[in-house]
N, C-alpha and C positions, 0 to 999 in steps of 0.2 A: 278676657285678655289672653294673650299668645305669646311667648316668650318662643320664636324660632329654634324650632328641634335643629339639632348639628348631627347627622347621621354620621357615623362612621362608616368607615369601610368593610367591607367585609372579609373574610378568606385571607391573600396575602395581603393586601391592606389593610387591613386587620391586626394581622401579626407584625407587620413594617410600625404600624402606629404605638403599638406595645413594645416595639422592643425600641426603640427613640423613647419614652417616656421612661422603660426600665432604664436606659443608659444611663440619662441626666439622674434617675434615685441611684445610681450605682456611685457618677461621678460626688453627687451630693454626699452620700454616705462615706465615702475616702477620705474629702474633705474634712469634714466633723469626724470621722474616728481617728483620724491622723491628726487634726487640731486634736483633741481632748488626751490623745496618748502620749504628743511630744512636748508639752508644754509644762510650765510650772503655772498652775492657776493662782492668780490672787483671790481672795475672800474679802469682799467690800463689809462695810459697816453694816449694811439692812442684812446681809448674810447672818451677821454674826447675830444681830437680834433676833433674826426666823432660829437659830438654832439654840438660841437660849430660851424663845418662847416656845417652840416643840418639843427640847427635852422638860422643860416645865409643864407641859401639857401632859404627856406621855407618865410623867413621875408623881406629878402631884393633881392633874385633871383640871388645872389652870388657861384656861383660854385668855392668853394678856399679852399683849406687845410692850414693851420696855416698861411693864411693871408688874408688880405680885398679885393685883388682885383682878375682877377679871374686866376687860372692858371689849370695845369694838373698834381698836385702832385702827384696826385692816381684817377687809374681809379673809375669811377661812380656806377658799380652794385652793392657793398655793402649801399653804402651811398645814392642812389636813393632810395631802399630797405628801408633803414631807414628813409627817407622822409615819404614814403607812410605808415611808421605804425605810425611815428608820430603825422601826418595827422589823421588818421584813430580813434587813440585814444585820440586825441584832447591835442596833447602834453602839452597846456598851463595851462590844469588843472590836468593834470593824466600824473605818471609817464610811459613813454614809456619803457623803461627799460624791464618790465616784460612780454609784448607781444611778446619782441624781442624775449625772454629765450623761451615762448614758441612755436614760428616757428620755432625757431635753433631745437626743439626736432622734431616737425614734419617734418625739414629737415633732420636732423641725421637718425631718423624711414626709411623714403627714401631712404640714400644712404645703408643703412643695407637693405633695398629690394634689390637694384642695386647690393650690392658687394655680394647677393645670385645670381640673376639672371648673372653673370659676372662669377661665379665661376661652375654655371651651366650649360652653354654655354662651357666654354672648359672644363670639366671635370667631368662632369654627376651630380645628386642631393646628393651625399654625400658630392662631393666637394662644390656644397653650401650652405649645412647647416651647414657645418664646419668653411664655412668662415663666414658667419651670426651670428654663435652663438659669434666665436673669436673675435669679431668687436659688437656685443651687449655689450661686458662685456669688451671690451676695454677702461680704464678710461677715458684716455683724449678726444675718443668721448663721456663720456659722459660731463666730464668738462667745455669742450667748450659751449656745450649749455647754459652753464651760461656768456660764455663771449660777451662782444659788439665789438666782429672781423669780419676777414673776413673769419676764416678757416670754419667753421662748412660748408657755404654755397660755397666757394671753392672747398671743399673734393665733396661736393654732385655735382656740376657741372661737377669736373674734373674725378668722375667717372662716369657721365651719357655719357662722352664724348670718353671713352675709349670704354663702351660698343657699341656705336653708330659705333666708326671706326671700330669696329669686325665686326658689322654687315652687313658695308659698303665693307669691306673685302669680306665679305662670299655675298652677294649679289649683289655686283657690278656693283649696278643703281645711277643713276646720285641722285636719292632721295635720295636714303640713304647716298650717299656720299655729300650732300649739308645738312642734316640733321644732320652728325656727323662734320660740319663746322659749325652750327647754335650753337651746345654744345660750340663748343672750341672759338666761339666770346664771348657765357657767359661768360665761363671760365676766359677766358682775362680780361673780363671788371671786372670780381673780383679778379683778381691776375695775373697779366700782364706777370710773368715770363713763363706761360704756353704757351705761341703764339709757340717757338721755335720747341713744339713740330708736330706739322703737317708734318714740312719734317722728322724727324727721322720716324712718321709711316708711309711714305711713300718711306723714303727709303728702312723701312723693308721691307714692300711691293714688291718693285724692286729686291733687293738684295735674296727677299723669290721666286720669281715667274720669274723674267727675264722675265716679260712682260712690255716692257717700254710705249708701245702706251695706253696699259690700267693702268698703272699707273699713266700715265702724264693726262688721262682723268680723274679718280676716283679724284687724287690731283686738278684740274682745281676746281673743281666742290664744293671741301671741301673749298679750297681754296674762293671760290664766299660765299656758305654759311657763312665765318668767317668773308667775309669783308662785310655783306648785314649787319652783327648784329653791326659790330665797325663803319660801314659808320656814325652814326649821330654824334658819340663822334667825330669820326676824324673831318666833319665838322663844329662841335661847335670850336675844338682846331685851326682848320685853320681862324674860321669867327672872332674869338675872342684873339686870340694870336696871329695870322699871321705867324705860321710858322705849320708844317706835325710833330704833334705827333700820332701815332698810340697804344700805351699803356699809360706808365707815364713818367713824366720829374724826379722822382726823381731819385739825385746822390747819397744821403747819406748812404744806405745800400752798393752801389758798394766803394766808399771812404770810411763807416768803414771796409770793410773787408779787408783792408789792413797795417791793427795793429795786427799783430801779439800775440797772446793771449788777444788780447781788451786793448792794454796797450796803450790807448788813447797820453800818455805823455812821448813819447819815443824819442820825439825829434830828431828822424831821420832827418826830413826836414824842412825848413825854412818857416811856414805856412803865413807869414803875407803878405796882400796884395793879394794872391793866391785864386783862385775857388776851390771848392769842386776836381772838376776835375782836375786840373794844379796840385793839393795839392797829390790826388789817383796817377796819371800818374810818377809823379818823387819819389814818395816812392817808387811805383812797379822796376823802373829803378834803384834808389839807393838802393834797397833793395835784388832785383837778382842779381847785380851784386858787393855788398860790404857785403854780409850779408845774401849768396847764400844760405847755407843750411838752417837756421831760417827761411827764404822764401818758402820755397820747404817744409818744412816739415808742415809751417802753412797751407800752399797752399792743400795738402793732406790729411796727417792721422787728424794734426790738427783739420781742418775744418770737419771732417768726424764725429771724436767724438763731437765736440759740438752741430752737426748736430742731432747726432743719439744716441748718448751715453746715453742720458734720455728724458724720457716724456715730454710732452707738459701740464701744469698745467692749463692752459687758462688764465685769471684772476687773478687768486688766489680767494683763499672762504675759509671760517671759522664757524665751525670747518672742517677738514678736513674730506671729505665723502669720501672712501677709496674704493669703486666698490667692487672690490676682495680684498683675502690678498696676499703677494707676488705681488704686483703692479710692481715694478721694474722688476724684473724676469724673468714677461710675458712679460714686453716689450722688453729687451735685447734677448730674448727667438724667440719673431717674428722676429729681427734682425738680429741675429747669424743666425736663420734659413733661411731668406728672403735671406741671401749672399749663403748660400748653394744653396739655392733652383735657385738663378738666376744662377750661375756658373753649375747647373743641366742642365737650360733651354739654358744656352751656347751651351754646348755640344750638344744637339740635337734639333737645334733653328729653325727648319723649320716647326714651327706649330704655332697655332695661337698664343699660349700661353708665347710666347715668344717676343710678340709686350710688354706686362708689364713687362718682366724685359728691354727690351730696353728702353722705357719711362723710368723706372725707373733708369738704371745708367745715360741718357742724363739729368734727371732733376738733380740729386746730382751732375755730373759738374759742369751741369751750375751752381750749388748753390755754387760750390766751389769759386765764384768770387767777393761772396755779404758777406756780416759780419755774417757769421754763428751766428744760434739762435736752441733754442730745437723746439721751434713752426715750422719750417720749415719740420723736419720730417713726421709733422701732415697729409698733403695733401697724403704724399706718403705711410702712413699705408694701403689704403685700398687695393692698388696692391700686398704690402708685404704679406698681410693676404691672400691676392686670392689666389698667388702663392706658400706662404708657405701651404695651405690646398693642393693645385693641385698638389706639388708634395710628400705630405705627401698622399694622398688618392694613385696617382700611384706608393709609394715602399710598401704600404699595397697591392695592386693588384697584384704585383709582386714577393711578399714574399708569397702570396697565389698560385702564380702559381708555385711557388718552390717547396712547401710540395704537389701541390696533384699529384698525383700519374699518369704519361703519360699513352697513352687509349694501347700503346702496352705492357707494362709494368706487365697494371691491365688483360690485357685479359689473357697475358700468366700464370697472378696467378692464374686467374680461372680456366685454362685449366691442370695448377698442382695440385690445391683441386679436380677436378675432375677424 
């Protein structure tokens, strides 16, 4: 299999190409360094947990999320991350806080390399200067870099790791396929709901190629990469818990997302005495089968709008730094279009281009299981942006091939002037 080379230009097209790509990281970095300098950032809740569980980590060698002893509420790479710049700038006299804002920009900068290079790969360098510029001036990447989460560094992983399986795709060596398994352990270790995706691109894979012995090799291989990077967290969870966690133990996002418009107090079910999980399990039971459609409908369009209906604000900061005008617009705008554009790639899904709308419908599934949030959408902008350019560049290509004029068409005109 052949993933089309996108040659660039050479000499002065060359340096024309370079210095468009440097512009947009130029305009992108003003942005975020002038977001992060004029603003008063707020400090959300899970903030204030990461840095009560990283100075606990740091002081006492406690690995625990909102308790003293040690468990695997949430995987380690954001919060290890935070260790090390804690560290670094001597958290006990200097606020750490500001070093973070500024690596979150030099990761944002990065993943705006990646979602040019991603969009250049399947669809030449207009489609990724289109996606680069769309995604510099997209606000909630720049928002985030003022927040103390885990999307900024999420997004950058979970695109460096989409690009890796393309390439693993189109070259299919055991390196690059144990290379795009090393992304998707980051990935993991910063947001655990990503693991699922390895078999869906490899079922595309199968499903595209109907090579099953080179599938099941390329997967082996991705597969060994993902668990060489999760191997220490799994053995820390096994030496130290005594039992096989491979992401996180937490329930709470699967058990709220089974309240129905977040109406925490609906007294469906009889909570007392009950786990997390006993509590999630017989709502879902009492709830599909007494109270079917409210179910079904949360389960779907529900969750979809609170998913995707609006921006991701990060934090929150004050006063409001506003990127563009029409902030809302453009994002309804890449969404409306991201659904066209995957229903495009439907139809004619046997190209590479069509591994990101499939990530992209299996990851909103899956999300349909957990307490819908707007942050969620965040990770899956930069596919939406790819795709929305790749298939906005190919109906400009194709409306251009409508007007010009076919070579028998034009010759017989000349042969009539003449």
């Amino acid at each position: 299999m052949r993933i089309a080379a996108r040659k660039d230009g050479a000499g002065l097209d060359g340096r024309w190409s370079l210095a468009i790509l440097a512009a947009i990281i130029c305009l992108a970095a003003f942005l975020r360094l002038d977001f992060i300098t004029s603003v008063s950032h707020k400090v959300s809740h899970d903030t204030i947990n990461y840095d009560i569980m990283v100075r606990q980590l740091l002081e006492q060698g406690v690995y625990a999320y909102k308790d003293t002893k040690p468990n695997a509420q949430v995987t380690p790479g954001y919060p290890l991350l935070m260790a090390a710049v804690y560290k670094a700038v001597d958290y006990r006299h200097h606020d750490p806080y500001p070093a973070i804002r500024y690596l979150q920009v030099l990761m944002s900068l990065a993943n705006i390399c990646l979602i040019y290079l991603l969009g250049r790969k399947l669809g030449g360098q207009a489609v990724g200067w289109i996606a680069a510029l769309a995604a510099a001036i997209y606000p909630p990447f720049v928002w985030t870099t003022g927040a103390i989460l885990t999307e900024t560094m999420a997004a950058l992983l979970f695109t460096l790791y989409v690009f890796l399986q393309l390439i693993a795709f189109e070259r299919r060596t055991k390196l690059s396929a144990l290379l795009a398994g090393v992304a998707m352990g980051l990935t993991v270790l910063t947001r655990s709901e990503f693991l699922i995706l390895i078999g869906a691109s490899y079922a595309f894979l199968w499903l595209w190629k109907r090579d099953f012995a080179g599938t099941l090799r390329l997967l082996a291989w991705t597969v060994l990469g993902t668990a060489i990077v999760l191997s220490p967290w799994v053995i820390r969870n096994a030496v130290s818990l005594h039992e096989l966690v491979v992401a996180s133990t937490q329930v709470n996002p699967f058990a709220a997302g089974t309240y129905p418009n977040k109406n925490y107090e609906d007294g469906l079910v009889d909570r007392h005495g009950k786990t997390q999980m006993e509590v999630a399990k017989e709502r879902l039971r009492v709830g599909f089968t007494e109270h079917t459609w409210t179910f079904v409908k949360w389960y779907t369009v529900g969750k979809l709008k609170y998913i995707y209906g609006a921006m991701f604000f990060g934090s929150g900061h004050g006063p409001l730094y506003p990127v563009i005008p029409m902030r809302g617009g453009y994002h309804l705008l890449l969404i409306w279009t991201g659904l066209v554009s995957t229903l495009a790639l439907a139809y004619r899904w046997r190209q590479p281009a069509a591994l990101l709308a499939v990530l992209l419908v299996v990851i909103t599934v899956t999300r349909l299981a957990f307490v819908p949030e707007f942050r969620y959408n965040f990770t899956a902008m930069p596919l939406i942006i790819v795709i929305d350019s790749f298939i906005a560049v190919a109906l400009a290509k194709a409306l251009a091939n409508l007007r010009r004029p076919k070579p028998a068409a034009a010759s017989e005109t000349r042969r009539s002037a003449g």
